[in-house]
VEXDREN-2710 file (C-alpha; in Angstrom, 1 decimal):
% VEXDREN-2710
k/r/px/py/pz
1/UNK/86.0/91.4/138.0
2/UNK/85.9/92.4/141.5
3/UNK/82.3/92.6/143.3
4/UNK/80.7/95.7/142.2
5/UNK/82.8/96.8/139.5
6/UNK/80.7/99.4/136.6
7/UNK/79.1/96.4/135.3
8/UNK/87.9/91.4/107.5
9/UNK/90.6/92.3/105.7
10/UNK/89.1/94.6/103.7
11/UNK/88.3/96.4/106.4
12/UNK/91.8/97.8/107.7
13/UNK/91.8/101.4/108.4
14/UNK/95.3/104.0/108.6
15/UNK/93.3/105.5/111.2
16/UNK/95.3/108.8/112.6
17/UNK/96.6/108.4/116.1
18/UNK/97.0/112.1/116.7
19/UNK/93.6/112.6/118.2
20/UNK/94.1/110.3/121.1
21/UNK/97.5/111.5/121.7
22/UNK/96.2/115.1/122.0
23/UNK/93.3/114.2/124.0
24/UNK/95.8/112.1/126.2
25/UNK/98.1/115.3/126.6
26/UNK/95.7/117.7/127.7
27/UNK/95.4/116.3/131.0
28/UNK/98.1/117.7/133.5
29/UNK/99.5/115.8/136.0
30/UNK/97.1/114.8/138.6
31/UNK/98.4/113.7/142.6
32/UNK/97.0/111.9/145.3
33/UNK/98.0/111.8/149.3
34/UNK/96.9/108.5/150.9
35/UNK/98.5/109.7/154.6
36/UNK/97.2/110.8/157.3
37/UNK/99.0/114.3/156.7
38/UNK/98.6/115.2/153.0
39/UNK/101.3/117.4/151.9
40/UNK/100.2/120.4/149.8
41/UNK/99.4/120.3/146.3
42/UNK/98.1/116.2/146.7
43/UNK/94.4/115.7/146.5
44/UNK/94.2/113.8/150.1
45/UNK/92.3/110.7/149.9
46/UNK/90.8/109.0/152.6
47/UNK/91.3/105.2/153.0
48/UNK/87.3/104.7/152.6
49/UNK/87.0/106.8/149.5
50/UNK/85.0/105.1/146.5
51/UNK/85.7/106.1/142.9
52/UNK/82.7/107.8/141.8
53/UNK/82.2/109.7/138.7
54/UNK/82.0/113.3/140.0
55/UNK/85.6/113.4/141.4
56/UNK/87.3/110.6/139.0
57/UNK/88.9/109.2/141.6
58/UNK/88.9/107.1/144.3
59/UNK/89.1/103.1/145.4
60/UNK/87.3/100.5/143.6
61/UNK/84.1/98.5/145.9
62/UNK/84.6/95.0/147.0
63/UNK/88.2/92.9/148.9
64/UNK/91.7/94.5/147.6
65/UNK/93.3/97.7/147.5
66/UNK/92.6/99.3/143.9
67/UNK/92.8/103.2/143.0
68/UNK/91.4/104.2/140.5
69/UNK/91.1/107.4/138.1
70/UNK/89.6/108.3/135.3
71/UNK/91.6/109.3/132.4
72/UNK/91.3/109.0/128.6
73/UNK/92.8/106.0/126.4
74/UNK/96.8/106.9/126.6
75/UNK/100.1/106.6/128.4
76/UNK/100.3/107.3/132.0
77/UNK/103.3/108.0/133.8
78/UNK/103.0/106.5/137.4
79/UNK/105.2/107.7/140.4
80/UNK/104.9/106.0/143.8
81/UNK/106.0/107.1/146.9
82/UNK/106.3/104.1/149.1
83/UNK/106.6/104.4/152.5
84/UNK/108.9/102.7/155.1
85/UNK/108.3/98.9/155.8
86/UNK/106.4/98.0/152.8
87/UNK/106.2/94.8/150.9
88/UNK/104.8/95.9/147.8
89/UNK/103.8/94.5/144.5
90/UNK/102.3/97.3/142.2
91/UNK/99.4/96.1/139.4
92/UNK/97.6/98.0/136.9
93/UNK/94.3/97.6/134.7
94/UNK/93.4/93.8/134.7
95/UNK/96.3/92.3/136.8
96/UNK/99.2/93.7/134.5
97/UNK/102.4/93.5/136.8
98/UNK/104.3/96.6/137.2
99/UNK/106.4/95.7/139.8
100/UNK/107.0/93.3/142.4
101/UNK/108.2/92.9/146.1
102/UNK/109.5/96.4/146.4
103/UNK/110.6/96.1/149.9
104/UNK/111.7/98.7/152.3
105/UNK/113.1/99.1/155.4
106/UNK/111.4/101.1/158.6
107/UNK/112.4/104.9/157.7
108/UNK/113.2/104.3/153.8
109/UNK/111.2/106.0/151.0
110/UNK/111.4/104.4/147.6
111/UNK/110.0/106.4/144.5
112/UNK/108.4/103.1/142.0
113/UNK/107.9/104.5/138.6
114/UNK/106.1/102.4/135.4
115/UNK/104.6/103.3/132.3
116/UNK/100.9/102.3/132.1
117/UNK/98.6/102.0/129.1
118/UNK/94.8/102.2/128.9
119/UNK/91.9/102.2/126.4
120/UNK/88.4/102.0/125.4
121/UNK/86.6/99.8/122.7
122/UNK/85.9/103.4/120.5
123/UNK/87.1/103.4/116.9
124/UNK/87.6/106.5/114.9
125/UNK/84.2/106.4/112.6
126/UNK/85.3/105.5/108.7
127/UNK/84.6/108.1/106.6
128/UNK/80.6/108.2/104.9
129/UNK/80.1/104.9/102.8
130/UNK/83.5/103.1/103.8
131/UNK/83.3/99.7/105.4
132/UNK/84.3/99.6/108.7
133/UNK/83.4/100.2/112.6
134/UNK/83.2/102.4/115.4
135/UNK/84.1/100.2/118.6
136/UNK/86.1/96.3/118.8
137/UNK/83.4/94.0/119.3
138/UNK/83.9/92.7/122.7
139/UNK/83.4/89.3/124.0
140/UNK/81.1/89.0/127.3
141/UNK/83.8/88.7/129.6
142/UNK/85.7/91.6/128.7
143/UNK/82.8/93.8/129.1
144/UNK/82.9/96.0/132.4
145/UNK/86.9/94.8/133.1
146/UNK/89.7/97.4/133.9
147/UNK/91.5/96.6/130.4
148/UNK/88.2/98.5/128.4
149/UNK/86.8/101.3/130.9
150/UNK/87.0/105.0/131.5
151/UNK/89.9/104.9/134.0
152/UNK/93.4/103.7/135.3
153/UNK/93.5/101.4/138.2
154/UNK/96.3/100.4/139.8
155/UNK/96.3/97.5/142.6
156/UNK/98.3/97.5/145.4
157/UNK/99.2/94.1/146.5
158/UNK/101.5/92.3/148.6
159/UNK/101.8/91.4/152.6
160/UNK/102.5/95.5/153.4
161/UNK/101.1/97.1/150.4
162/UNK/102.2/100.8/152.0
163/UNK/101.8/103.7/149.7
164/UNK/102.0/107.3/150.5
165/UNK/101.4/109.1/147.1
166/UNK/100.7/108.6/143.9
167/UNK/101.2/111.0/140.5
168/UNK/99.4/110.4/137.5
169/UNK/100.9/112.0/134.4
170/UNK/101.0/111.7/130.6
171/UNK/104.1/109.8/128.7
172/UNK/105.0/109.8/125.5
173/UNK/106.8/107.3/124.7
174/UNK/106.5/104.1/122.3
175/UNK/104.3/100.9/122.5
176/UNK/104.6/97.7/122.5
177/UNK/101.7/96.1/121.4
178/UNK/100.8/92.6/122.3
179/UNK/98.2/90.4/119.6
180/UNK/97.5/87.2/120.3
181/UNK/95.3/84.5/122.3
182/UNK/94.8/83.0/125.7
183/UNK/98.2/82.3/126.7
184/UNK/99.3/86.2/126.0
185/UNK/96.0/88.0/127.4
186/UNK/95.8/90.1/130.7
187/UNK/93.9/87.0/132.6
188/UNK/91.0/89.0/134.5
189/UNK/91.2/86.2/137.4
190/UNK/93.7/84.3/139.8
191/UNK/95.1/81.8/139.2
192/UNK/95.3/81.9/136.2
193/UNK/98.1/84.3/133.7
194/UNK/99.2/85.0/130.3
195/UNK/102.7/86.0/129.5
196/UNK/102.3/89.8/128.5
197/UNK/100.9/90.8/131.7
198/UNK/103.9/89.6/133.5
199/UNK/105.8/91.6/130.5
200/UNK/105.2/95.5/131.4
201/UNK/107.6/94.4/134.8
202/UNK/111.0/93.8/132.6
203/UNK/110.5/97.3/130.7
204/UNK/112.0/100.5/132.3
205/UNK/109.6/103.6/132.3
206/UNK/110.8/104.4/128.9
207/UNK/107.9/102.1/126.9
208/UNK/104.2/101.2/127.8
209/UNK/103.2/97.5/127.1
210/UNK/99.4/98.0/125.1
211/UNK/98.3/94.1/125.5
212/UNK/95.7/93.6/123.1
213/UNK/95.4/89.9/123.1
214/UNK/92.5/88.3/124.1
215/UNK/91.3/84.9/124.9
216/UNK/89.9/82.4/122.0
217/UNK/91.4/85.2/119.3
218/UNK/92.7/84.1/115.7
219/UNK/94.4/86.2/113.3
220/UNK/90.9/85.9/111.3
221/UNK/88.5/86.9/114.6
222/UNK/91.1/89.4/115.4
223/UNK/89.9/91.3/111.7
224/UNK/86.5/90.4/112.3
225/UNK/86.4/91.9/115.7
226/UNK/88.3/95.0/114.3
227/UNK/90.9/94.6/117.6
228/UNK/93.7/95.1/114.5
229/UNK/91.8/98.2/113.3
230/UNK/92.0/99.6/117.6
231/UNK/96.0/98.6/117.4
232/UNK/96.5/100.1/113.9
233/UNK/94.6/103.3/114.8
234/UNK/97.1/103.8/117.9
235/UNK/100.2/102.6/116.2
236/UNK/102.7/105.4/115.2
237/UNK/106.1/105.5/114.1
238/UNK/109.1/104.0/116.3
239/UNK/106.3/101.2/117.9
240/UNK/106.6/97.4/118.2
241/UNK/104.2/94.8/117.8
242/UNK/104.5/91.4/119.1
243/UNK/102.6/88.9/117.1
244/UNK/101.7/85.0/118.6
245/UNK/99.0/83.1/117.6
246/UNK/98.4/79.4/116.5
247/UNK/97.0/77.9/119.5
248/UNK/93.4/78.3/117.9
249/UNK/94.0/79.2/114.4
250/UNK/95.4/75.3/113.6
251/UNK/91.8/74.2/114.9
252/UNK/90.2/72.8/111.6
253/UNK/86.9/72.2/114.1
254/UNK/86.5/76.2/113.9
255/UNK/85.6/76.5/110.1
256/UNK/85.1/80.2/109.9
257/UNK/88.5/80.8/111.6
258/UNK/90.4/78.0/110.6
259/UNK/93.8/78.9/108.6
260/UNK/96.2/76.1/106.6
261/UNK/99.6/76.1/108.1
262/UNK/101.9/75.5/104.3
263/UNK/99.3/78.5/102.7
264/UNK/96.9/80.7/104.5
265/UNK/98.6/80.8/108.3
266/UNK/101.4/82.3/106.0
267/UNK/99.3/84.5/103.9
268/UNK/97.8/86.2/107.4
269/UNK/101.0/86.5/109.1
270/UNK/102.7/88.5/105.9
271/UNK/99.3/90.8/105.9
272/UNK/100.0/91.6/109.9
273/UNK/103.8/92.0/108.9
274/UNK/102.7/94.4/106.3
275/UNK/100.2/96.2/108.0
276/UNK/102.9/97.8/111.0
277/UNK/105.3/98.4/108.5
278/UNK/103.9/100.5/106.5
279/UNK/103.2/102.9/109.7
280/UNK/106.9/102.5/110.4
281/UNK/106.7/100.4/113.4
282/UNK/108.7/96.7/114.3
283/UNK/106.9/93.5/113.9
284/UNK/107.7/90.4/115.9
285/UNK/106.9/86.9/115.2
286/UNK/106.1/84.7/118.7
287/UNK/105.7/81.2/117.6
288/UNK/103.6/80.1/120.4
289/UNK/104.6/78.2/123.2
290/UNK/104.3/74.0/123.8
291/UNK/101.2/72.2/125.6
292/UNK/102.4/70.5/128.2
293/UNK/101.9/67.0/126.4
294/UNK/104.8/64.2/127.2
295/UNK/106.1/61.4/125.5
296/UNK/107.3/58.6/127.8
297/UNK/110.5/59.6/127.8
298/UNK/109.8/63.0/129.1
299/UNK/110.0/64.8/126.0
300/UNK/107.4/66.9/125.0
301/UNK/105.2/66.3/122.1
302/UNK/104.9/69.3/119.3
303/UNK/101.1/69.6/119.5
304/UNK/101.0/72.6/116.9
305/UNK/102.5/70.6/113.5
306/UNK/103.7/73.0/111.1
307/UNK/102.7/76.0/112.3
308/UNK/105.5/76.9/114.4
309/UNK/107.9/76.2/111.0
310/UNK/105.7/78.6/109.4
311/UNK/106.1/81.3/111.6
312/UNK/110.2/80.8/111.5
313/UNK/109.8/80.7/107.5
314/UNK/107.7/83.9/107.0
315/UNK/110.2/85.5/109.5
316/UNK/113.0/84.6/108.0
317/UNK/111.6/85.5/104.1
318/UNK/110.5/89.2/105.6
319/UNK/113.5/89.7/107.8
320/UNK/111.7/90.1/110.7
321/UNK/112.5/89.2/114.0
322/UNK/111.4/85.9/115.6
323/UNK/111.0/84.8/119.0
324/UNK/111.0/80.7/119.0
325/UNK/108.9/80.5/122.4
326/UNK/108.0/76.9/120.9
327/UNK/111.9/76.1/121.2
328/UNK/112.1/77.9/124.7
329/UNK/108.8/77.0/126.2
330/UNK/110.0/73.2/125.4
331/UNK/112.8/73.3/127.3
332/UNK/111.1/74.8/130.2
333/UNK/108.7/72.0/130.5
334/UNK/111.4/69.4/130.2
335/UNK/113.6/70.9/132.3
336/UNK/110.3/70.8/135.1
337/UNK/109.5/67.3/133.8
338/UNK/106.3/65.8/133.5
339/UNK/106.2/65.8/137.7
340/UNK/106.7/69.4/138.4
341/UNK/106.0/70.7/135.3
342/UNK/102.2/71.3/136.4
343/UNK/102.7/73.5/138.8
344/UNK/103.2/76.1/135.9
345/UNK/99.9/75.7/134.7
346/UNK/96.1/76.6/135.3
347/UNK/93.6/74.7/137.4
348/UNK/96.0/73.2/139.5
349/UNK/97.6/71.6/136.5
350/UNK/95.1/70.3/135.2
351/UNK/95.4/72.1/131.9
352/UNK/97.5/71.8/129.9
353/UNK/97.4/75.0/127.8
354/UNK/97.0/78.1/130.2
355/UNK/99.2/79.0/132.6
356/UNK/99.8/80.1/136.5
357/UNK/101.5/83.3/138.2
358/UNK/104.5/81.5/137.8
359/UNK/104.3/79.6/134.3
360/UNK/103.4/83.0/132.6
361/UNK/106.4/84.5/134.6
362/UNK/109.2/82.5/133.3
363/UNK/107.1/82.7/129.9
364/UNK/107.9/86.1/129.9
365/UNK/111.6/86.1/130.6
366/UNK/111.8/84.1/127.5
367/UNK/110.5/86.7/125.3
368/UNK/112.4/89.2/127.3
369/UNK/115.7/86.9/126.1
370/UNK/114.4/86.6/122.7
371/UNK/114.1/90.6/122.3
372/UNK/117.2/90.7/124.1
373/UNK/118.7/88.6/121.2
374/UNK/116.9/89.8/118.3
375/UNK/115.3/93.1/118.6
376/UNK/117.9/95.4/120.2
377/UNK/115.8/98.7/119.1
378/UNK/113.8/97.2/122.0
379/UNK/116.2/95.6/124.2
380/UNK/117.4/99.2/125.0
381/UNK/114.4/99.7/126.8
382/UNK/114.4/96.3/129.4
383/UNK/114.3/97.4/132.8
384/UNK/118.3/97.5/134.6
385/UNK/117.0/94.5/136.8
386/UNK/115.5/92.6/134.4
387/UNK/118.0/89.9/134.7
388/UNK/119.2/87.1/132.3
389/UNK/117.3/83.5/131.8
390/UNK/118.2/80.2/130.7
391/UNK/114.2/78.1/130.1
392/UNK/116.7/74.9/130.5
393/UNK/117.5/76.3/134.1
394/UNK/113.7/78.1/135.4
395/UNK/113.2/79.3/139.3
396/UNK/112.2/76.2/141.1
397/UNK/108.4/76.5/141.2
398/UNK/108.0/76.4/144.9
399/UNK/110.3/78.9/145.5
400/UNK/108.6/81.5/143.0
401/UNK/106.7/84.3/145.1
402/UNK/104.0/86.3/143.5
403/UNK/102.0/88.7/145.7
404/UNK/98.0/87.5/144.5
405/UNK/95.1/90.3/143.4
406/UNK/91.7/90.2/145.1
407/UNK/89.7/88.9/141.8
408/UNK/89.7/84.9/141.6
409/UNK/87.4/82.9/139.8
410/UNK/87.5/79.3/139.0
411/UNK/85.5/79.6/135.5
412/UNK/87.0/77.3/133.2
413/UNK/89.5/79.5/130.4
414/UNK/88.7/80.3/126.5
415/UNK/90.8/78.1/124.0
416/UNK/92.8/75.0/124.9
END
């Protein structure tokens, strides 16, 4: 968090998402000049202005660039207006990447446009003697961050992070939820990354990536912590949810969260399944991705036994799409080796579970080629640049360029 910053099953609801939605479309259109010569109908706004309550605007305190403005949980249409010789990479909430190294040249104008997707911890109440909650119980380190406040931010990054004007609208359009652990959350802090908030980048304007994944989750804490009953309550019709976990739900050392791979890992994954499609939306099984664990012949070891065959089994008995990032995430390592392979992880390599800017990166052009291959109802909406990938064939790791955001912290991650 940047310096300063605003410091179960039983229980599943079929909350209506109408109420949000027409909360979310009641705000117009808001616009904001950041030029010397604000051009009329832009709320001009000073390179010194703090966001403060009163206006609901302004930039956030401490090292960066990041704007902020307060709107209600929703989608946000965001229009850019970058100016000439920029070097731009856009993020939004906690470090989500919208786009990246939009470059221009001295008298060129380039209008950026993403989809953006915000929220609060608020549940709608269950009606008088239901079980239930009002708000996701939120872990400490969540509390106070971008991804669970009253307003959008979006970070401008990069060497020349030069931008004229923003617009701030409502979109409706559908989600694409993310549920899972560590490896998938929005990462507060540099260095570290998980793979859905490099995802929002390979989508055109036309979806909003709603990452509710969160460090140290399990299908069971997910319940417990009613983060299903918040992603039920906003799910409608025509959605998609993306589904990994198994990092922390194989751990038979956390008894109260702890699920059998041949029998209750199943059991779970069938209840999420059923739980989207009865609102109509399009579930996606993730098996989850390798540690970085070789044998001596450079090969990596499965660290997850059966749970990645689960996840392919209850796939293939529901019909439901199934991205193998075990499969793709193995040849990714190898293809690094056990020499080069590091550089795609946390701590300077020395985990072996959470990745880098650039390990989460080609993490998410795998799922982008599994969607590409097996969910076509959402392949339509990839971004026209998103580009092909081969994990047997990744960028070279010191040629990868990301543009860094101000918050760093060198606290050790959730799960392993």
């Amino acid at each position: 968090m940047q310096p300063g910053r605003r410091s179960v099953l039983a229980g599943l609801l079929l909350a209506p998402a109408t109420a949000a939605a027409a909360l979310e479309t009641q705000m117009t259109a808001r616009r904001f000049d950041f030029t010397a010569k604000p051009r009329e109908g832009f709320t001009p706004v000073a390179a010194d202005r703090l966001y403060d309550a009163a206006s609901g605007h302004g930039f956030e305190p401490g090292q960066g660039r990041s704007f902020s403005v307060a709107v209600p949980e929703g989608d946000w249409r965001v229009t850019l207006e970058v100016e000439g010789g920029a070097d731009l990479t856009v993020k939004v909430e906690s470090r989500r990447l919208a786009a990246e190294q939009v470059r221009t040249q001295a008298k060129e104008r380039r209008e950026v446009v993403f989809v953006a997707n915000t929220r609060n911890a608020a549940l709608p109440p269950p009606p008088k003697n239901a079980p239930g909650g009002t708000e996701v119980i939120l872990n400490p380190r969540e509390k106070g961050t971008p991804n669970w406040d009253d307003r959008l931010t979006v970070e401008f990054c990069g060497p020349a992070p030069k931008v004229a004007r923003m617009t701030i609208e409502p979109a409706s359009v559908p989600r694409v939820f993310l549920l899972g652990d560590s490896t998938v959350t929005d990462q507060p802090f540099e260095p570290a990354a998980g793979w859905g908030q490099m995802l929002p980048r390979f989508f055109a304007p036309t979806v909003s990536v709603a990452s509710h994944a969160e460090s140290g989750e399990t299908m069971k804490s997910f319940l417990m912590e009613h983060r299903l009953d918040k992603v039920l309550s906003q799910t409608r019709a025509g959605d998609f949810a993306l589904i990994q976990f198994g990092h922390n739900d194989q751990k038979e050392n956390w008894p109260q969260t702890y699920v059998a791979a041949d029998s209750t890992y199943r059991d779970y994954l069938k209840a999420y399944v059923g739980e989207f499609r009865r609102r109509k939306a399009t579930p996606v099984l993730l098996t989850s991705m390798h540690r970085r664990r070789f044998d001596e012949a450079g090969r990596i070891i499965n660290t997850h036994g059966d749970y990645p065959a689960a996840v392919l089994a209850v796939g293939k008995a529901l019909g439901v799409p199934v991205i193998d990032l075990a499969a793709m995430s193995k040849a990714f390592y190898e293809a690094l080796g056990p020499k080069e392979s590091p550089k795609a992880f946390a701590d300077g390599g020395k985990d072996i579970t959470h990745h880098n800017n650039y390990g989460a990166y080609e993490l998410a052009r795998c799922v982008v080629e599994g969607i590409r291959a097996g969910v076509p109802e959402l392949a339509r909406h990839l971004a026209a640049d998103a580009g092909r990938f081969d994990p047997g064939k990744p960028t070279p790791p010191d040629s990868f360029v990301m543009a860094p955001s101000a918050a760093r912290s060198n606290a050790a991650l959730r799960g392993n």
